[in-house]
N, C-alpha and C positions, 0 to 999 in steps of 0.2 A: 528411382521413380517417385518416393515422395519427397525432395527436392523438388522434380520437376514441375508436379500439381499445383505443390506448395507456392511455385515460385508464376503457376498460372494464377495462381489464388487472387496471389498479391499485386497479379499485372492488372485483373478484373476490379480490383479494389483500389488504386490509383490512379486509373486511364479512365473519363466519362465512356459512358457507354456509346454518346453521340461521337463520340473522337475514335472509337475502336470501330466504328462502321462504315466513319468517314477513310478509313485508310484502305488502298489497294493492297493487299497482302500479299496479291501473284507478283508484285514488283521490288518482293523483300527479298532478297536472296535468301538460301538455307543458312549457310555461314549468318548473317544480321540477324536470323531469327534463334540462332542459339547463342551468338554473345546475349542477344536481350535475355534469354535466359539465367544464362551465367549470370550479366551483374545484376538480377532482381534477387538471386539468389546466394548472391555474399554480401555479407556484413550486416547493419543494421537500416533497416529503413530511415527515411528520413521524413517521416511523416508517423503518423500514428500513434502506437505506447512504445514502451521499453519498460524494462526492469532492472533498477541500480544494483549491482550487487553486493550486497549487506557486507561489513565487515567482519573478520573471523571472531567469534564469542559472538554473535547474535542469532538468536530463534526466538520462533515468536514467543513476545510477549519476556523474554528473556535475555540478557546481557550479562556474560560472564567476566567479571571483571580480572579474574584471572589467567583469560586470553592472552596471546603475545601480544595483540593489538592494542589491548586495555592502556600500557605502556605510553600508546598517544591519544590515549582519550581523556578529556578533563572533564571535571564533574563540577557544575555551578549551580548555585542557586534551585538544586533539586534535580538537574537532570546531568544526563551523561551524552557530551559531543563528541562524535568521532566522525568517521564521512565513509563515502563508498564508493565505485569505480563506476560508470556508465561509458558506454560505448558510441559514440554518434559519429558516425561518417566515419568511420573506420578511426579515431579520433578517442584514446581511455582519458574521460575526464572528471575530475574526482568531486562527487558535488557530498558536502558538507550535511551533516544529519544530525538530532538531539532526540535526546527520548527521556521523558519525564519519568522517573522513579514513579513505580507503582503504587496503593492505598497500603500495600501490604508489606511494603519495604521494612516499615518496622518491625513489624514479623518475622521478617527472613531473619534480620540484624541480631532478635535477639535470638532467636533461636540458632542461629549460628555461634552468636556468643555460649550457649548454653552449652551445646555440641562440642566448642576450642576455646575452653575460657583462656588457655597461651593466649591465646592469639588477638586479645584486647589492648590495643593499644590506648595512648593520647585522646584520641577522638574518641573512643568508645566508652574510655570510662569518663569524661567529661558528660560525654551524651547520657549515661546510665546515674551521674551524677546529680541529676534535673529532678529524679524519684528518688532520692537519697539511697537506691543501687549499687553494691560494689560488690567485687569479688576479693572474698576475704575468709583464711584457713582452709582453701581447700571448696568453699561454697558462696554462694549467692546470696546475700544480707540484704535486708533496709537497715541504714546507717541511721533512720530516722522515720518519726511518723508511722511507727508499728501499730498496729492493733492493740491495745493499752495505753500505747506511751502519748502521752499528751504535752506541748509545749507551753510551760506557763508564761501568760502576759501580766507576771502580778496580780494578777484578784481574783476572788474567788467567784461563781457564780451559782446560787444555791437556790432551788425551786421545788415547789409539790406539786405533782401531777397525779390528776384519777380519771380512770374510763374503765368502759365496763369489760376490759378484757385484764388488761393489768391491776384493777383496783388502785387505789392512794400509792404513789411511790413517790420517796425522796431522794432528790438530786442532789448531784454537789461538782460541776467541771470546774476547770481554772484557766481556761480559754472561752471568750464568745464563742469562735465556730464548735469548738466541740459540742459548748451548752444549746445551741443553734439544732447542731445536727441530732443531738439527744431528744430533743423538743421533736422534732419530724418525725424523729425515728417513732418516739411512741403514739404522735398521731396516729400515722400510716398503722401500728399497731392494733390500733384500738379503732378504727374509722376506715377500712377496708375499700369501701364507696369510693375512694379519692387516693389515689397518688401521690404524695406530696412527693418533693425534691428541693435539696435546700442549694441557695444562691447565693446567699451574702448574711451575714451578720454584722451588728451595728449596737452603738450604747449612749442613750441621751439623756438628760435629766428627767426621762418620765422611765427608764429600766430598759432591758436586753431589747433588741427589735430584730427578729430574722425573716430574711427572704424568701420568699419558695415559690414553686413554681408547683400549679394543679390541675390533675388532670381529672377529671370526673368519668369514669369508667363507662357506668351506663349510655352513658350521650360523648362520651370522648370531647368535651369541651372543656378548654385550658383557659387558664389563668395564671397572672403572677401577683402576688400581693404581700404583706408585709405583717407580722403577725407580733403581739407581746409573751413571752410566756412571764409567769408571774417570777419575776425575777430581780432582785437587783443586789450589787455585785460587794464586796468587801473586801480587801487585804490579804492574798494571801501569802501567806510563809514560804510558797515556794517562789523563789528568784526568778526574775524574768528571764526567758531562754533556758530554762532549768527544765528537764523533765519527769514528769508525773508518770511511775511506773506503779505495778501492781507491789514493787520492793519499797516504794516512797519514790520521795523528790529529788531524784540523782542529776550531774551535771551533764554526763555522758551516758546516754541509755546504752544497755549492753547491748549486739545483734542480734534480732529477728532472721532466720533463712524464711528465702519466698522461693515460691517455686515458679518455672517456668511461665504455665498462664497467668501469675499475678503476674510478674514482669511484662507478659508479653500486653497486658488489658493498661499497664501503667505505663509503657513506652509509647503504645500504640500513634495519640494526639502530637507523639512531640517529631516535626522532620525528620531528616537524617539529615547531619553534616556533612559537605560537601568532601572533607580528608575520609571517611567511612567506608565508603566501596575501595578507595584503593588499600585501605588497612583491613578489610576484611574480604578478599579473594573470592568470588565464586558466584552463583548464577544469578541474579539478582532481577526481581521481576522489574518489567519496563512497561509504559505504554509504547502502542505503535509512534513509529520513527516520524517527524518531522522533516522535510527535504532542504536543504537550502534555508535552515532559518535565519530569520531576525536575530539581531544580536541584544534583543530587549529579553528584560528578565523571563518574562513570559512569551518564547520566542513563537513567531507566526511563519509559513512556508511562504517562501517566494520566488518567481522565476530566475532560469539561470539561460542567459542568451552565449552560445557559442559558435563563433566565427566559422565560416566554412569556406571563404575565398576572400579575395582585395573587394574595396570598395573601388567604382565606378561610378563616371558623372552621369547624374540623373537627366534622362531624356526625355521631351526637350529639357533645352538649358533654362538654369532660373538664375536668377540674381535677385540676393547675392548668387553664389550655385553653389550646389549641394552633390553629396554623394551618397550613394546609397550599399552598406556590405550585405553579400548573403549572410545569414546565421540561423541556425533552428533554436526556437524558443523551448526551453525546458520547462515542464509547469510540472508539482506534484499534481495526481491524480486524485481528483476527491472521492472520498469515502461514497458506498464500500469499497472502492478500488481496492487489491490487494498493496499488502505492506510494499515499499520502494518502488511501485509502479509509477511513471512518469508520461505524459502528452509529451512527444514532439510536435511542432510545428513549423516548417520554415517558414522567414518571411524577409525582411531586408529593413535594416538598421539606418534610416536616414540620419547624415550627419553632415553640417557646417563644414567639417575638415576633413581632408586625404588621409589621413594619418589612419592605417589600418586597428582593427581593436583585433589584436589578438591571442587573448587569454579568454576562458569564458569569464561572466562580466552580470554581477545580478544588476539589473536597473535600476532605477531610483524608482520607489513607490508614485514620486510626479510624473515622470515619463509616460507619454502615451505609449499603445503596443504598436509593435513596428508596421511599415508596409505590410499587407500579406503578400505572400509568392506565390506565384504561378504551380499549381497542384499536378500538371500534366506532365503524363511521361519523361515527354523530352528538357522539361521544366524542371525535374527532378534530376534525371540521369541523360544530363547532355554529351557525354561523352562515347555511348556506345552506339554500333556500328549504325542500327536503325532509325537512326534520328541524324544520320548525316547526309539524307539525303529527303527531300519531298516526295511528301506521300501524295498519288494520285486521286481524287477524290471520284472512286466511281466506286461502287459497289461490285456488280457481276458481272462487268461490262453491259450494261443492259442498254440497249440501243433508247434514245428519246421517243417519247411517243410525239406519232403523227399529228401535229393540231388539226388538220385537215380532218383526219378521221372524226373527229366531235362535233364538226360543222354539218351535222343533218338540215339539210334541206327539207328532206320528204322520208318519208315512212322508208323506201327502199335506200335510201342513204344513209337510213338510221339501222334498216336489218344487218347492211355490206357493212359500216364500221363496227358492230357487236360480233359480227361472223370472225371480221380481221381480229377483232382480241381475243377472239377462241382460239384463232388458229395459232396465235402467239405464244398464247399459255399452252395448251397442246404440244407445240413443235419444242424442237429441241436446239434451234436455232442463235438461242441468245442464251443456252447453259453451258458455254463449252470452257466456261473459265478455269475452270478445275480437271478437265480431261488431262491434262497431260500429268495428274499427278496416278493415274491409273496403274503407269508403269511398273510404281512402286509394288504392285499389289498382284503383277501376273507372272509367270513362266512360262515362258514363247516354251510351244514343241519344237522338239529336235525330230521328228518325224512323222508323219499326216501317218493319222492313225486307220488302222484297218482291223476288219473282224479276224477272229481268231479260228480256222479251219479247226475241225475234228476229226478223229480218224474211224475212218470206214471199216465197218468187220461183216463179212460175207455180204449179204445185199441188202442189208441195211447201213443206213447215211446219217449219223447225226447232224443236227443243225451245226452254223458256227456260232462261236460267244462272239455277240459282237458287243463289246463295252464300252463302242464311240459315244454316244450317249452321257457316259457320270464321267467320261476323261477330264473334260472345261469343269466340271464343278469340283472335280477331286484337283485340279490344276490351281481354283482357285482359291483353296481352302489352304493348299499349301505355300500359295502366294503371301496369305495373311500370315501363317505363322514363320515364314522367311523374316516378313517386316516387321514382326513386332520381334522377335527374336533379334535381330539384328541393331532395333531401335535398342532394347533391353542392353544387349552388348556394348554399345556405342556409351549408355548413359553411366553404364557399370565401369566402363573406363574411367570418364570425366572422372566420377568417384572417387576413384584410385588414386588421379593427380591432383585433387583438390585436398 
């Protein structure tokens, strides 16, 4: 039964309404009117939505790259391509899909790494390599740039700073930026009102010059500007590329272990490599999927047209002449549509040449959209029973009205034709279109019914029961649940054999 609704649903929702009234329905056989049933209710529409079916290792927002499918999916330039199966006209055709690697990929990565540091290959320790990252004895190091250890560029950089939270302190780095970011730091220290944040360092013949960038708390208005601190720089003894520990000046600083959320705040900015998800196995967050993209880095959806019969010359003829294929247009569904939902559309493919297109086939971005096609029933599904033959166009059989009747002459010409259309509506003369489906609905007696005698005791005579009266109503209560019981039976088969 819900089939059968279902498949009225979708006859109400393809068929104009002016074309379902235009058809004489008493002229459709039973048989035409349960194939139309039937094919509304196999396979896939050819009009409307569908939904591609995702490949296996995808949920939202999620792609396991350790799926069996993973195997054919490649990973470029940030995202991961695979594709997914759709159904059109009975027809599995595989339309192509990509899903951008999520904000938080880098997250997943380290933390995965952190979880299987085995499990780091090539690509992960280059990528961990960017933060001077490695796994090393058993634990997670910076190879470089610890907290202490400072990179000498040969000179020293020596300044006196005072405010009223630190008083007079003297400085001494052996790199611009660190002297840079010392200068900020004790700003920010001492002068709470403002935000700084340092950008760049620099060294000219008037001393140190660092960048930053301010944010004024109160009124939250920014600025970037370029500040002196009183500095300028001298010789030092520690080698350039040497490091400056809290031990001295060593060549090779020993390791730092960092812990996970430093790692994860210092990978965070940097991509993921494209060899990464296949060297690291497992669920790996995705944006929603892309249909049919563009093979541009930043790929964009585009239609996918497939074939659904030969092409045929365009009527009339043109010259040159032309041909026109069926095909339903595939379009992703725009947002919010749900994930892999797709537009079908048919419409017909004009083309210069006979020559059938039969693989689906995305268009060129120049090509206009094709013909549209005929959206009507028989325009859709010309091949079932109902559509093989001309619908009559009458409604109830409703006889034409008289013109004669509306030609009032005079007052009583105008009462006799208003009387004539009472009697019309009244009579039952021009309803009889549907009588004969009554049948279905009654059970002839097998005997004219009669009161039921009661038995007499000494001299008194009970009445008889006479129950002719509710016989025709109880006859036709039982009529109704004959036919839908039997309609129930009948659909419950189909069922069975479908």
């Amino acid at each position: 039964m819900h089939h059968f609704f279902y498949s009225l649903r979708r006859l109400s929702s393809l068929v104009p309404a002016s074309r379902l009234r235009s058809i004489k329905w008493s002229t459709i056989s039973g048989s035409a009117m349960f194939a139309l049933v039937l094919s509304l209710s196999s396979g896939n529409a050819s009009a409307g939505y569908a939904q591609v079916a995702p490949p296996v290792g995808w949920s939202p927002g999620v792609f396991n790259t350790g799926a069996a499918v993973a195997n054919e999916a490649s990973y470029l330039n940030g995202y991961v391509r695979t594709t997914g199966i759709l159904n059109v006209a009975g027809r599995s055709v595989t339309v192509p899909a990509a899903m951008r690697f999520a904000a938080n990929a880098g997250q997943f990565a380290v933390k995965t790494m952190f979880s299987s540091p085995l499990a780091i290959g090539v690509a992960g320790a280059a990528w961990l390599a960017q933060e001077c990252i490695a796994y090393q004895g058993g634990q997670f190091v910076l190879t470089c740039g610890a907290p202490g250890q400072v990179q000498s560029d040969g000179w020293q950089y020596p300044f006196s700073f005072s405010g009223p939270v630190t008083g007079t302190v003297q400085v001494v780095e052996y790199s611009m930026a660190s002297a840079c970011g010392r200068y900020v730091g004790l700003l920010n220290q001492n002068y709470p009102a403002y935000i700084r944040t340092q950008l760049d360092s620099s060294y000219d013949g008037s001393g140190l010059l660092c960048g930053m960038h301010t944010v004024t708390v109160a009124t939250g208005a920014q600025s970037d500007s370029w500040v002196r601190p009183p500095s300028y720089r001298s010789p030092s003894s520690c080698p350039v590329g040497w490091y400056i520990t809290p031990s001295g000046c060593v060549q090779t600083p020993p390791p730092v272990q960092i812990s996970e959320p430093d790692a994860v705040s210092k990978m965070a900015p940097h991509p993921v490599p494209d060899a990464l998800p296949r060297e690291l196995p497992g669920p790996w967050p995705v944006e929603p999927p892309i249909l049919n993209p563009s093979p541009d880095p930043t790929p964009i959806p585009q239609p996918l047209l497939v074939p659904t019969g030969d092409p045929s010359p365009v009527v009339p003829a043109t010259d040159p002449p032309t041909w026109r294929q069926p095909v339903i247009r595939v379009s992703p569904s725009a947002p919010p549509a749900p994930d892999w939902q797709v537009d079908l559309a048919p419409e017909f493919k004009i083309s210069s040449s006979p020559a059938p297109m039969t693989l689906p086939t995305t268009p060129p971005a120049t090509d206009p959209q094709g013909e549209p096609k005929p959206s009507g029933l028989c325009d859709l599904y010309p091949g079932i029973v109902a559509c093989q033959q001309k619908a009559k166009i009458d409604e109830l059989d409703t006889p034409a009205p008289d013109a004669d009747a509306f030609k009032w002459q005079d007052k009583s010409g105008h009462d006799a034709a208003l009387q004539d259309l009472r009697d019309r509506v009244s009579g039952d003369a021009d309803k009889q279109a549907l009588s004969s489906w009554k049948n279905f609905f009654i059970t002839p007696p097998l005997a004219a019914c009669e009161p039921i005698p009661l038995p007499s005791f000494m001299s008194f005579t009970l009445p008889s029961l006479d129950a002719c009266p509710v016989i025709d109503y109880g006859r036709t209560v039982a009529g109704f649940f004959w036919a839908f019981g039997g309609l129930w039976w009948c659909i419950g088969m189909v069922r069975e054999v479908l």
